[in-house]
Wavefront OBJ file of the C-alpha trace (Angstrom):
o trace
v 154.752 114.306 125.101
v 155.242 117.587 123.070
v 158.030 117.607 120.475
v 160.613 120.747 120.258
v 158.743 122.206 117.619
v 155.180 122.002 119.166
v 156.830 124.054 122.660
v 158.328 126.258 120.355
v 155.286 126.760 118.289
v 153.135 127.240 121.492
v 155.600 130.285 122.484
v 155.347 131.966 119.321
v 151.571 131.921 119.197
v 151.396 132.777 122.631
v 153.577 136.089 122.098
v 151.442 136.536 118.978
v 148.689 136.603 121.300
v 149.663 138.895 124.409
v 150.866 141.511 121.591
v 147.469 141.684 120.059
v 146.317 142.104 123.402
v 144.984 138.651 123.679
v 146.070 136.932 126.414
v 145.531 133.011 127.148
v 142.777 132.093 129.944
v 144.435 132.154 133.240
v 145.303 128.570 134.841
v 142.032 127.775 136.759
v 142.108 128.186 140.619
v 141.193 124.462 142.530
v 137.900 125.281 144.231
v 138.060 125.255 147.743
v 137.193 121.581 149.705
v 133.272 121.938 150.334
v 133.555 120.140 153.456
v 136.474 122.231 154.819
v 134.287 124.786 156.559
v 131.806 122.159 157.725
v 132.495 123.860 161.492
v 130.420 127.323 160.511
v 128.136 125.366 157.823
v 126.681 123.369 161.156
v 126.848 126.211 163.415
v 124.662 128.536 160.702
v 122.360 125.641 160.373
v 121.493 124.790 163.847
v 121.245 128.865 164.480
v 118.714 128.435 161.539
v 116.710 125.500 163.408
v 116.693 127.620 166.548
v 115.077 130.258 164.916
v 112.548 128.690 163.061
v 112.053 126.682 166.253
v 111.645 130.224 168.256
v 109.217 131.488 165.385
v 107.177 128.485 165.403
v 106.579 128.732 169.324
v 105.833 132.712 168.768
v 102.939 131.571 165.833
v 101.506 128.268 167.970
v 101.469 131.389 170.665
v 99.842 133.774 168.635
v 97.340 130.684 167.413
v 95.825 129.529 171.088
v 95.762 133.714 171.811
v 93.450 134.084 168.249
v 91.542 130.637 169.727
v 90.778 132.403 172.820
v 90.014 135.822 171.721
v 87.150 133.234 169.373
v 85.681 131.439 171.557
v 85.558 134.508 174.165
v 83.307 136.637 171.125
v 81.436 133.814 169.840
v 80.018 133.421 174.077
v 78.922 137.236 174.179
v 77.146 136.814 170.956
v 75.399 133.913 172.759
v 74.780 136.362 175.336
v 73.440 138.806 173.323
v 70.753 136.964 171.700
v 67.552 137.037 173.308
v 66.331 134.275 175.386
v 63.998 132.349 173.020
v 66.819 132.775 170.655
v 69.843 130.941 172.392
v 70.939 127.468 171.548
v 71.980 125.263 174.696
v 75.206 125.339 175.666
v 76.497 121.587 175.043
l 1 2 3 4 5 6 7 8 9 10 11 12 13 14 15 16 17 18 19 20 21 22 23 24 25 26 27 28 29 30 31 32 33 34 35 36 37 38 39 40 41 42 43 44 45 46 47 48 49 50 51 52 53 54 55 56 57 58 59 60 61 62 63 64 65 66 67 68 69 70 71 72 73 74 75 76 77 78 79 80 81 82 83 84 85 86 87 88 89 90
């Protein structure tokens, strides 16, 4: 508990303060509950999973296309080498 004096004491250095253009830090804000826009926080996630899920599907994709385009040159080049030259086809 603060005596008379102290309160007084506190005014008169605070006004000695402000008039030197000091002022005292500002009372601090209470940070806002981190679980009190869960709501959004789960909607941005699972928008997130969607879309990595979406990308993932376009890349596998992309992936079996490159496989194909592979195999499909690596059978003309067997085609292009002469006879005598071929391996067998297992």
């Amino acid at each position: 508990m603060l005596h008379k004096g102290t309160v007084g004491g506190l005014v008169i250095v605070s006004m000695m303060l402000s008039a030197c253009g000091i002022t005292p830090p500002a009372p601090l804000k209470p940070r806002h509950d981190p679980m009190g826009n869960l709501p959004s926080k789960v909607q941005s996630l699972q928008r997130q999973l969607r879309e990595r899920d979406r990308r993932i599907a376009e890349l596998e994709a992309q992936l079996e296309a490159l496989k194909l385009i592979d195999q499909d040159d690596e059978s003309q080049k067997r085609l292009a080498l002469p006879p005598m030259m071929r391996t067998p086809v297992p």
